[in-house]
C-alpha positions as CSV (number, residue, x, y, z in Angstrom):
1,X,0.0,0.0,0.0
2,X,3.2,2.3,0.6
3,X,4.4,1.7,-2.7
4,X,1.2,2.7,-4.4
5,X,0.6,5.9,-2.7
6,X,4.3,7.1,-4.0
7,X,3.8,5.6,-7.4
8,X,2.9,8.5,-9.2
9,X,5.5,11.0,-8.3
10,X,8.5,7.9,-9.3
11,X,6.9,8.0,-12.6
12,X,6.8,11.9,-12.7
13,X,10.0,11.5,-11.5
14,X,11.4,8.8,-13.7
15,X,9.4,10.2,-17.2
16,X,11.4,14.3,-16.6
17,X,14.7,12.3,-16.5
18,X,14.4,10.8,-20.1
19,X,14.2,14.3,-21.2
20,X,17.2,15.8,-19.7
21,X,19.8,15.5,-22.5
22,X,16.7,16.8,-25.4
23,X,18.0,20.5,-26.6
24,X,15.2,22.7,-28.6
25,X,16.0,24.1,-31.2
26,X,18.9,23.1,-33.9
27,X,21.4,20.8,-33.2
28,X,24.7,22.7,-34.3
29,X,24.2,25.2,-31.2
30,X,23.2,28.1,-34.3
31,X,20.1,30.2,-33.9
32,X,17.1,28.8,-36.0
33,X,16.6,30.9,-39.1
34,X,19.4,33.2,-38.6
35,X,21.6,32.1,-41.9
36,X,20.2,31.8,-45.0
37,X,20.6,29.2,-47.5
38,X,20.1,29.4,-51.0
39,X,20.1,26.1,-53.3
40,X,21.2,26.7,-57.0
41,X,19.7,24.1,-59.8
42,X,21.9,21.3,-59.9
43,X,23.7,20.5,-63.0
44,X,23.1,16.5,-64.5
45,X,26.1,15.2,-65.9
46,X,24.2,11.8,-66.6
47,X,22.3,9.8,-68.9
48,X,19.1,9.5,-66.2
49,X,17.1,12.6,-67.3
50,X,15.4,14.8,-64.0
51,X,17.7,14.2,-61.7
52,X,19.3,17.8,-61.2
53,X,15.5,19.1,-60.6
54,X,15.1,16.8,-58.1
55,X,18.1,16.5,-56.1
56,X,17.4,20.4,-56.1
57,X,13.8,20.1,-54.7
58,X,14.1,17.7,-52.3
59,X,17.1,19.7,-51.3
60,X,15.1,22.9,-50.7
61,X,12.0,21.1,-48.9
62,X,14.5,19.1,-46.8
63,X,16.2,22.5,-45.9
64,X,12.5,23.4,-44.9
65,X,11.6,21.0,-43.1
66,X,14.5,21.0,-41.2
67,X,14.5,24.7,-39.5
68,X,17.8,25.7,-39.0
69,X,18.8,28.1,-41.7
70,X,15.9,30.1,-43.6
71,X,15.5,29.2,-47.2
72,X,16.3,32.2,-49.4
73,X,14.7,31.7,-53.2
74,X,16.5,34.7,-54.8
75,X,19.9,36.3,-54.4
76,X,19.7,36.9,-50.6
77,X,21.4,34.1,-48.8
78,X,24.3,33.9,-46.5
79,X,25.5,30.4,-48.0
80,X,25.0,29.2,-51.8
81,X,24.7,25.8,-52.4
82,X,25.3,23.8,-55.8
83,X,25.9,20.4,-56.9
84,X,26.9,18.2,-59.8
85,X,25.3,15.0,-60.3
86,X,28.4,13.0,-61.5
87,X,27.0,9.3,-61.0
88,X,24.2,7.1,-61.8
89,X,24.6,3.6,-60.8
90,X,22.2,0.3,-60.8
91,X,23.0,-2.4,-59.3
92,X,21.0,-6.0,-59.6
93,X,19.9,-7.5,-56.2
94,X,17.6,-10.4,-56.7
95,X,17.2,-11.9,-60.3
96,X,14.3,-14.2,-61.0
97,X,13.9,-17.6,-59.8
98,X,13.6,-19.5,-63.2
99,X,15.8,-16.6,-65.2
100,X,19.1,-16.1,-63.5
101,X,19.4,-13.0,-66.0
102,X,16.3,-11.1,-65.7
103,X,16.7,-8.6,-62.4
104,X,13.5,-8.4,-60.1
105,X,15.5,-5.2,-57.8
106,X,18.1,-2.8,-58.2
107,X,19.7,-0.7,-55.6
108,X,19.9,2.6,-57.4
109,X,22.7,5.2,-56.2
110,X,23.4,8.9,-57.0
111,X,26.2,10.4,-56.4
112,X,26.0,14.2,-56.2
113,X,29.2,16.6,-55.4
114,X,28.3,19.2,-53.2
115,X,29.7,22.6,-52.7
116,X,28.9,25.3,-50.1
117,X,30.4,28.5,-50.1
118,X,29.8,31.8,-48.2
119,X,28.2,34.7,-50.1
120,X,29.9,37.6,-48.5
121,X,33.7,36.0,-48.7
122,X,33.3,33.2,-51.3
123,X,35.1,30.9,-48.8
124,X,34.0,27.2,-49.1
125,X,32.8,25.7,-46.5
126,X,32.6,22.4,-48.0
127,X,32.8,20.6,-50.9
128,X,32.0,16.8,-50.7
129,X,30.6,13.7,-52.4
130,X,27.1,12.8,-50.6
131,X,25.2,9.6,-52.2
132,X,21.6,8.8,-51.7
133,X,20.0,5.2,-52.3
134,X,16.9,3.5,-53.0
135,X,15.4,0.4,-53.9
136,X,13.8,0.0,-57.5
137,X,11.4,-3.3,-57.8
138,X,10.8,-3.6,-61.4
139,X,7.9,-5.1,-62.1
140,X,7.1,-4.9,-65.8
141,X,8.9,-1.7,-66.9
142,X,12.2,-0.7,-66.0
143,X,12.1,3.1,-67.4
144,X,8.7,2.9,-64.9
145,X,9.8,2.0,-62.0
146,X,13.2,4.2,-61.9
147,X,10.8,7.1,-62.8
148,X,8.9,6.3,-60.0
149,X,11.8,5.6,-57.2
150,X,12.7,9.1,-58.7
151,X,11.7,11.0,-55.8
152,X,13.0,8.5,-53.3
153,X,16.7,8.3,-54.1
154,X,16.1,12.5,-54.6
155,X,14.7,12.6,-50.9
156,X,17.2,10.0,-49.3
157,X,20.6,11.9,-50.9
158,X,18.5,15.5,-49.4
159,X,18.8,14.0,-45.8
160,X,22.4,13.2,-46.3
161,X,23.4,16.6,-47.7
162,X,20.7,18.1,-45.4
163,X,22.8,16.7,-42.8
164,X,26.0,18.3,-43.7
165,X,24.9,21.3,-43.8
166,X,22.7,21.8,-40.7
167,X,25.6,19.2,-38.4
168,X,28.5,20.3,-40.7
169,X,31.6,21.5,-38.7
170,X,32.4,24.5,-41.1
């Protein structure tokens, strides 16, 4: 009966602990919104057609989503980033059971290299290879299916170059 009556404030107790180490706000110690980031159109130097516009877009909404520097559309920001799209790999996972030749699911990987540079002094502040990857089931169509993990492989390379940028220790 003891234990019952100070049940509640243990859990109190126990449930304000878990939250001790959580920071608001952005993780690299910066003020939220207080630089400014502007993404340029990335160049495509391969055969896969759309990928510069989206790299670019997911870039931007990642950026948005994310909080820690404002997202500045024309020639305002504090840091410019741009990118070149130099690789477009496929590579065959699991090929059909009866057909050792005819692929079932590629792992699709992009390759993007990313610079970011200060407006004010032109100094870069980095300039790296980030990758994104997906998983492309074919189906009946090829061309179909990479159109369609499109925005996937575009979203998963935004979080890693997201990342730099917002954790980055320039």
């Amino acid at each position: 009966m003891r234990f019952a009556r100070w049940l509640p404030l243990w859990l109190v107790a126990l449930a304000l602990t878990g939250c001790a180490g959580y920071k608001l706000g952005p993780s690299n110690g910066a003020v939220a919104g207080g630089k400014s980031v502007q993404v340029m159109p990335f160049s495509n130097q391969t055969m896969e057609p759309r990928l510069g516009e989206a790299a670019t877009a997911q870039l931007r909404k990642e950026l948005q989503r994310d909080g820690t520097y404002q997202l500045a559309s024309h020639d305002d920001g504090d840091v410019i980033v741009s990118g070149v799209i130099i690789s477009y790999i496929r590579i065959p996972l699991s090929f059909q059971p009866s057909d050792a030749l005819t692929v079932t699911d590629y792992s699709v990987k992009m390759g993007v290299q990313v610079t970011a540079r200060e407006r004010s002094s032109g100094k870069v502040l980095f300039d790296q290879r980030v990758t994104g990857t997906t998983l492309v089931i074919v189906g009946s169509n090829l061309a179909s299916a990479e159109r369609q993990a499109q925005p996937l492989l575009a979203a998963d390379f935004a979080k890693n170059a997201a990342a730099l940028l917002v954790d980055g220790t320039w």
